[in-house]
C-alpha positions in Angstrom: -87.9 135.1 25.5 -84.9 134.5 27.7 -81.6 134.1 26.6 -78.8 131.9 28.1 -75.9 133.1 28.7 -71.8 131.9 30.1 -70.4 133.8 32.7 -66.8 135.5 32.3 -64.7 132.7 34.1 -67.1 130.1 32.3 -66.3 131.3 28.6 -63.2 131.2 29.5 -62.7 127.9 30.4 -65.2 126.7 27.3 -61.9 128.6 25.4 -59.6 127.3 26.9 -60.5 123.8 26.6 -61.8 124.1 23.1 -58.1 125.3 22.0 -56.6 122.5 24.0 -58.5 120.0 22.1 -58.4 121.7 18.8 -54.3 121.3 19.5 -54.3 117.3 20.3 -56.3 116.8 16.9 -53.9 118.7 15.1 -50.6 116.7 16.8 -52.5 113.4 16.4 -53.5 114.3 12.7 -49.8 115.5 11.9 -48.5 112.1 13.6 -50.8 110.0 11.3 -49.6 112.1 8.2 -46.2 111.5 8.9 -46.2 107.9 9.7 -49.3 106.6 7.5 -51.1 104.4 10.5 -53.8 105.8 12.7 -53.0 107.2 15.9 -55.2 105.7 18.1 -55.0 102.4 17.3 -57.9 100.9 19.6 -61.1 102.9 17.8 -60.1 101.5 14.7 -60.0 97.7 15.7 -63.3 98.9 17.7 -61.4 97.3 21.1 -60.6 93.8 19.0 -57.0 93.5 19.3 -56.7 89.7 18.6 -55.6 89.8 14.9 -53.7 92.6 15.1 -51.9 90.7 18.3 -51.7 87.6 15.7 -49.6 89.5 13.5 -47.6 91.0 15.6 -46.6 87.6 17.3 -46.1 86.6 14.2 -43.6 88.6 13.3 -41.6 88.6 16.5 -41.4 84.7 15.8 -39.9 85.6 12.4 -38.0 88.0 14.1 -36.2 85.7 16.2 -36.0 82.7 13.1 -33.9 85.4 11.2 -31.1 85.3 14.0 -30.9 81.3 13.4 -30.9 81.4 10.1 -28.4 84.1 10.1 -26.4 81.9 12.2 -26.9 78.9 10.2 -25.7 80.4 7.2 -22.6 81.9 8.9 -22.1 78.6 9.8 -22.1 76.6 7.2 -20.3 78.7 5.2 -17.6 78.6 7.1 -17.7 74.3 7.3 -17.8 74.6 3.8 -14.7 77.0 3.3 -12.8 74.7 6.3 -13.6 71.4 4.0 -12.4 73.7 0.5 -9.2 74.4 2.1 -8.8 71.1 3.9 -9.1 69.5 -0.4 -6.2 71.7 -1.3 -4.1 71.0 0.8 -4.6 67.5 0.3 -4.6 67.8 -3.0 -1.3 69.7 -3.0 0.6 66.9 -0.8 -0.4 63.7 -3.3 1.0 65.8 -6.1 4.2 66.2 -3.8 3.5 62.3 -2.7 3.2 60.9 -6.3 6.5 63.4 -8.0 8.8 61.7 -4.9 7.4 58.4 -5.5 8.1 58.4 -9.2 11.0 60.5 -8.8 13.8 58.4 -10.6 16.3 60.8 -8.8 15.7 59.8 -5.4 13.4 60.8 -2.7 13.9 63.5 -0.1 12.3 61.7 2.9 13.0 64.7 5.3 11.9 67.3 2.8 8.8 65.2 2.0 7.6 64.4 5.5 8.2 68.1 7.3 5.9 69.2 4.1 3.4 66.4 5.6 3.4 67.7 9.2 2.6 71.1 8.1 0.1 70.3 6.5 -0.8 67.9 9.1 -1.5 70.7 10.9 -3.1 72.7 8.9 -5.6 70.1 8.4 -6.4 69.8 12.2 -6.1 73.2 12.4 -8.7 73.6 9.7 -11.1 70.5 12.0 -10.6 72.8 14.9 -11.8 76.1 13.5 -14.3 77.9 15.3 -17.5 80.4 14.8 -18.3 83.1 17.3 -16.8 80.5 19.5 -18.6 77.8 18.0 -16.4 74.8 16.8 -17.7 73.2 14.0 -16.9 69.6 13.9 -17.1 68.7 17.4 -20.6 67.7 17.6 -22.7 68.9 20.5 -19.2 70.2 22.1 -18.9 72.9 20.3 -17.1 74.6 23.3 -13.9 72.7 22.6 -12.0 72.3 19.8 -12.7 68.5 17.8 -9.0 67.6 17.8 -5.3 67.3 20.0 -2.5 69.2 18.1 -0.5 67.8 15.2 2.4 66.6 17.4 -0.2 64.1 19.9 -1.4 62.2 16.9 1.8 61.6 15.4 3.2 60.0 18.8 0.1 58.3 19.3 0.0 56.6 16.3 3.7 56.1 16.3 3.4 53.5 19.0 0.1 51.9 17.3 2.7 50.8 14.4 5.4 49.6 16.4 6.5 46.5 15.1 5.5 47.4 11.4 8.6 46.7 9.2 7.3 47.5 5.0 4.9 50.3 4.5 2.3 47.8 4.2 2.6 47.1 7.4 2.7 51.0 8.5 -0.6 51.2 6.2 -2.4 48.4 7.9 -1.6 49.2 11.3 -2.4 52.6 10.5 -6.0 51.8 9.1 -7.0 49.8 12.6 -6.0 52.4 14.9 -8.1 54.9 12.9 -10.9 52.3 12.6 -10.6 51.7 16.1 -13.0 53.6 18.9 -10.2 52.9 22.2 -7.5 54.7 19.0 -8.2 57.9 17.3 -11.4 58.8 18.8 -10.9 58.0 22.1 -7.0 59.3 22.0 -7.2 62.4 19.3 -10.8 63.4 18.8 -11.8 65.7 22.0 -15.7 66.0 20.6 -18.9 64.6 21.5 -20.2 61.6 20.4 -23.6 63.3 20.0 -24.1 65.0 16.5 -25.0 68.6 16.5 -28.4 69.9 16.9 -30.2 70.7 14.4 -30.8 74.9 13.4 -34.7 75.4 13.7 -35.4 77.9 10.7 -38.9 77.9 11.1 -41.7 76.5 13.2 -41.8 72.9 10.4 -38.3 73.4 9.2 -35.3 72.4 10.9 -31.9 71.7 9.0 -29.1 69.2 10.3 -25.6 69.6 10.0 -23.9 67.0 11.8 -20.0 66.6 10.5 -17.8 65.7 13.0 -14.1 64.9 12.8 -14.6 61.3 13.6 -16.2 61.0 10.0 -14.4 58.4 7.9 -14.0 60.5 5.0 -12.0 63.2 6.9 -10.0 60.3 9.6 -8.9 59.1 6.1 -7.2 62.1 4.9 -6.2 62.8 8.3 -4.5 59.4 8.8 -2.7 59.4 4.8 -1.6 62.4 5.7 0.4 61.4 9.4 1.4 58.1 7.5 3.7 60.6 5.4 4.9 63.2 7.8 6.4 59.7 9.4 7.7 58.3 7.0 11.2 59.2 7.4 10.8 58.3 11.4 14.2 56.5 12.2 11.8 53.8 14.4 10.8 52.5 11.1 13.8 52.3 9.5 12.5 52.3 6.2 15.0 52.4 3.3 15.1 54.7 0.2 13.0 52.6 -2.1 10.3 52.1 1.1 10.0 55.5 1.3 9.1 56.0 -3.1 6.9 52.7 -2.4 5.1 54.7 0.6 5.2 58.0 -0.9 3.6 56.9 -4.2 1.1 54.6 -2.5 0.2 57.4 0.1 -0.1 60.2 -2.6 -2.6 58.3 -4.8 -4.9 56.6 -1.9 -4.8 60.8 -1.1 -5.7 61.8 -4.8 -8.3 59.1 -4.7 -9.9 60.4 -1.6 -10.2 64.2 -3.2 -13.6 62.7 -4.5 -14.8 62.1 -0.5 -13.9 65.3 0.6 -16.4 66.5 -2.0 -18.8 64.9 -1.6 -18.9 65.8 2.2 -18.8 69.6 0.7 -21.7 68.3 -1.6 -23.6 67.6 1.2 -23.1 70.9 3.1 -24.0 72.7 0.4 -26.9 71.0 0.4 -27.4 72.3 3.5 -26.6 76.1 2.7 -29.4 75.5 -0.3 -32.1 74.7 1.9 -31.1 77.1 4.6 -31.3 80.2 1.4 -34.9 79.0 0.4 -35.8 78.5 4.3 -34.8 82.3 4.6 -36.5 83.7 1.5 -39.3 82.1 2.4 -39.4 83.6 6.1 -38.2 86.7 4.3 -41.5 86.5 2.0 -43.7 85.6 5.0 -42.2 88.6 7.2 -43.0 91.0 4.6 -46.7 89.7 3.8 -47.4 90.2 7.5 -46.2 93.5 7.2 -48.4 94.8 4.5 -51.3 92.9 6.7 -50.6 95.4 9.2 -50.3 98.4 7.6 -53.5 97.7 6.0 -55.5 97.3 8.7 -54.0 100.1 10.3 -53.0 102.6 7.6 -54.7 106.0 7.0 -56.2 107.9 3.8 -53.4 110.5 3.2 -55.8 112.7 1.7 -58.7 112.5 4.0 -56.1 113.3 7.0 -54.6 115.9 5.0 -58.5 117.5 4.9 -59.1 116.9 8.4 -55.5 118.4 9.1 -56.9 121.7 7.0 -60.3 121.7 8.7 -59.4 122.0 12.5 -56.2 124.3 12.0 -59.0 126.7 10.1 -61.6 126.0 13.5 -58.0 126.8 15.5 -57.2 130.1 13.8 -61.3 131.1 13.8 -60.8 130.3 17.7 -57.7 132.6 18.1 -60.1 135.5 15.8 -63.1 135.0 18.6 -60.4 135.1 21.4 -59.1 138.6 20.5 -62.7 140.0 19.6 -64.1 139.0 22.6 -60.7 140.3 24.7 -61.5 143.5 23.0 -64.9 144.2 24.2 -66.2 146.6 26.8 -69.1 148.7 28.3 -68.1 152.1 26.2 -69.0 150.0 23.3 -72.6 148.9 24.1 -73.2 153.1 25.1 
């Protein structure tokens, strides 16, 4: 019978090459342990990488969603806090308007209508605010702030009630430049005319949020609000009784209006409801794609764990026939 057998520089190659292998399966088996998921991703899915491509797209779409939803709740939240404040400050001036104008002490015009300018401007101030750069109520231009300053509107509407004599007259004239598109929107408002776009939260959800600072609600509290600050303009020359007539008049049209300005924040947090249950839901969606892929690519601890055991026992039984073998020689076979 003959026997087969390796030559020197042959065995030790077959050695060599055995131990390199034996090595790889213990890194990749150690990688799968440690991370739960197969290494070798392609003998699973047998070369059929569609649905696992699916998923993956899939997620990257959600992916990017999150940042607009993110977005969209940063920014409504902070319309919402801009139309809060803008109500107290309303708020705060009728109570100031209706005390003068019921006052039977007399009526601190000058007092009254500086108190009216500052918060004139706080009110524009609040129309202008901006996030990450973004102004809120200047429709698609939101890379300019909606409104002029405080001082612009006054002197513009100034000379639209030139020639009003009673504060019925300052009212009126008031009302049709505000009404007016060649007065405040052409003149004051620096927006677009073209209402936001709408935030795309999903691939069959979008949500719109188009408030601009040409909305009749907000022009209204805008325009009681200058009507006060000039009141106790000399061009007028309205006397002490005009001035409790305007103030009281001015302070409860501004009281009345309170309801408006929340309704508009009714609205946008109508908005910031939708956008929550838009973003659980991607939230919901992200995650159930997630378990869809670790189960189709997820390991048996325990049966990597046995495999792990098996070849680091066929890696030390290599080392074993490595040094027996380096230890053998002629004197041994005489």
């Amino acid at each position: 019978m003959t026997g087969t057998t390796l030559g020197d520089l042959a065995q030790s190659y077959m050695l060599r090459n055995r131990n390199t292998a034996l090595k790889q399966d213990i890194t990749r088996l150690t990688q799968e342990l440690a991370s739960g998921q197969v290494a070798d991703v392609r003998q699973v899915l047998s070369g059929n990488q569609s649905y696992l491509t699916d998923l993956e797209r899939k997620m990257d779409i959600l992916s990017g969603y999150a940042v607009a939803t993110t977005e969209a709740t940063h920014f409504t939240a902070a319309m919402q806090a801009a139309l809060g404040q803008m109500g107290n400050i309303s708020e705060n001036l009728s109570g100031s308007l209706i005390t003068a104008g019921t006052s039977g002490i007399g009526v601190s015009a000058g007092d009254l209508s500086n108190e009216a300018e500052n918060a004139l401007e706080a009110l524009i101030g609040r129309l202008n605010t901006n996030v990450s750069g973004r102004h809120m109520f200047s429709g698609a231009a939101t890379d300019r702030p909606a409104l002029t300053d405080a001082q612009t509107l006054l002197t513009e509407l100034t000379a639209a009630m030139a020639g009003a004599a009673t504060p019925a007259d300052m009212i009126t004239a008031a009302q049709f430049w505000f009404a007016d598109p060649a007065g405040f929107d052409a003149v004051i408002y620096q927006g677009s005319n073209t209402g936001l776009a709408p935030f795309e939260m999903s691939q069959a959800d979008a949500v719109d949020l188009d408030l601009r600072a040409t909305d009749p609600d907000l022009k209204n509290t805008l325009m009681l609000t200058a009507l006060a600050a000039l009141a106790d303009e000399p061009t007028f020359a309205l006397a002490p009784p005009e001035h409790a007539q305007l103030f009281l008049d001015l302070g409860q049209r501004m009281l009345a209006s309170q309801d408006s300005l929340t309704s508009l924040q009714a609205n946008v947090g109508f908005v910031e409801a939708r956008i929550d249950a838009i973003t659980s839901r991607n939230a919901a969606e992200t995650t159930s794609l997630s378990f869809a892929k670790a189960a189709l690519l997820e390991i048996d601890p325990f049966e990597a764990a046995t495999k792990l055991e098996d070849v680091q026992f066929q890696l030390q039984s290599l080392y074993s026939v490595t040094v027996r073998m380096s230890q053998l020689s002629l004197v041994n076979f005489l």
